[in-house]
C-alpha positions in Angstrom: -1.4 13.7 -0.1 -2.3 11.0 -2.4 -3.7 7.4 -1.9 -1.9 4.6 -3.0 -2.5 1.1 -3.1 0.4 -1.6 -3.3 -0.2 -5.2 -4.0 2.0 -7.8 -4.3 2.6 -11.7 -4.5 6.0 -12.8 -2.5 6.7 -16.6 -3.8 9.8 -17.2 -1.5 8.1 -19.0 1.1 11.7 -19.0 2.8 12.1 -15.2 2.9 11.7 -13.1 5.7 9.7 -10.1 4.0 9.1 -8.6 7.6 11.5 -5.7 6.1 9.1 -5.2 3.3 5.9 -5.2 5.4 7.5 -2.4 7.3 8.7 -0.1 4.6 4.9 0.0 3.2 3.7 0.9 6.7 6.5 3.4 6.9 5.6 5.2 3.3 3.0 8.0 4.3 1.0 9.2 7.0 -1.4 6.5 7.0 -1.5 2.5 6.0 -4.0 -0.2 5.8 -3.6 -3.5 4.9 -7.0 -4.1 3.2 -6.2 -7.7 2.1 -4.1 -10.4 2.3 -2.0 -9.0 -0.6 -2.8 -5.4 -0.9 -2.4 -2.1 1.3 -3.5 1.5 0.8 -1.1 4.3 2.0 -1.5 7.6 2.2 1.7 9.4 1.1 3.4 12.9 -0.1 5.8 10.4 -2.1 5.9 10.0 -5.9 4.5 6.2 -6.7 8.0 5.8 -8.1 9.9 6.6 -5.1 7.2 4.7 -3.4 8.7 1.5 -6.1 12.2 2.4 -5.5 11.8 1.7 -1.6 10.0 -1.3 -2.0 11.4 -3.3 -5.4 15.3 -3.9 -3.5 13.0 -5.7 -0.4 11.5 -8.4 -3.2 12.7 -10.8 -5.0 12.5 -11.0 -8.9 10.2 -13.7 -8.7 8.0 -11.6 -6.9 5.9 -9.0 -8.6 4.9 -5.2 -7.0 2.1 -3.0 -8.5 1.7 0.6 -7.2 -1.2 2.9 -8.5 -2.5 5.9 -7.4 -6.4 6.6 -6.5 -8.5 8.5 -4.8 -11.8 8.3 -1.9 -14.0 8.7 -4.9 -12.8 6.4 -7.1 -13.0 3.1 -4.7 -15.9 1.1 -4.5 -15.8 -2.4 -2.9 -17.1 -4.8 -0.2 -14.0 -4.3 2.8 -13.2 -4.7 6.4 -14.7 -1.8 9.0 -11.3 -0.6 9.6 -10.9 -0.3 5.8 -13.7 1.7 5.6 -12.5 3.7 8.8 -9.0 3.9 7.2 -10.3 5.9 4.5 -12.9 8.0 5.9 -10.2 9.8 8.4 -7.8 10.1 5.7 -10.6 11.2 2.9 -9.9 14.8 3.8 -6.4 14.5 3.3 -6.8 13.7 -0.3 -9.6 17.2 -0.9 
């Protein structure tokens, strides 16, 4: 299982991106949406599968970065459930 994140800026104010919000939740065994812009998702899934899912759901004004980390390579100031997030999915990634 790897951790992902995905973040993402989605200019067509007229869009419905609902679609797109549900394929990233929809990727792996687990999601968080960690900010306004970016989620983390746990996932068997190659990051470029992960792309191919996601990139026909945006526009091409829009842009999409996928990366891959891991527990111990995340440091930052976040939300409890964040921090929650990724301590019950921490194992999944050992």
């Amino acid at each position: 299982m790897t951790l992902y994140y995905i973040t993402y800026e989605l200019r067509n104010k007229e869009k419905n991106y609902s679609l797109f919000y549900n394929s990233i939740k929809s990727i792996g065994s687990d999601s968080c949406q960690c900010m306004t812009n970016v989620w983390l998702v746990y996932s068997n899934l190659k990051h470029s599968d992960i792309y191919n899912r996601l990139k026909p759901l945006i526009e091409d004004s829009d842009n999409l970065l996928i990366g891959a980390t891991s527990y111990d390579n995340i440091a930052g100031w976040v939300s409890s459930d964040t921090i929650n997030f990724l301590k019950r999915n921490n194992s999944l990634t050992q």
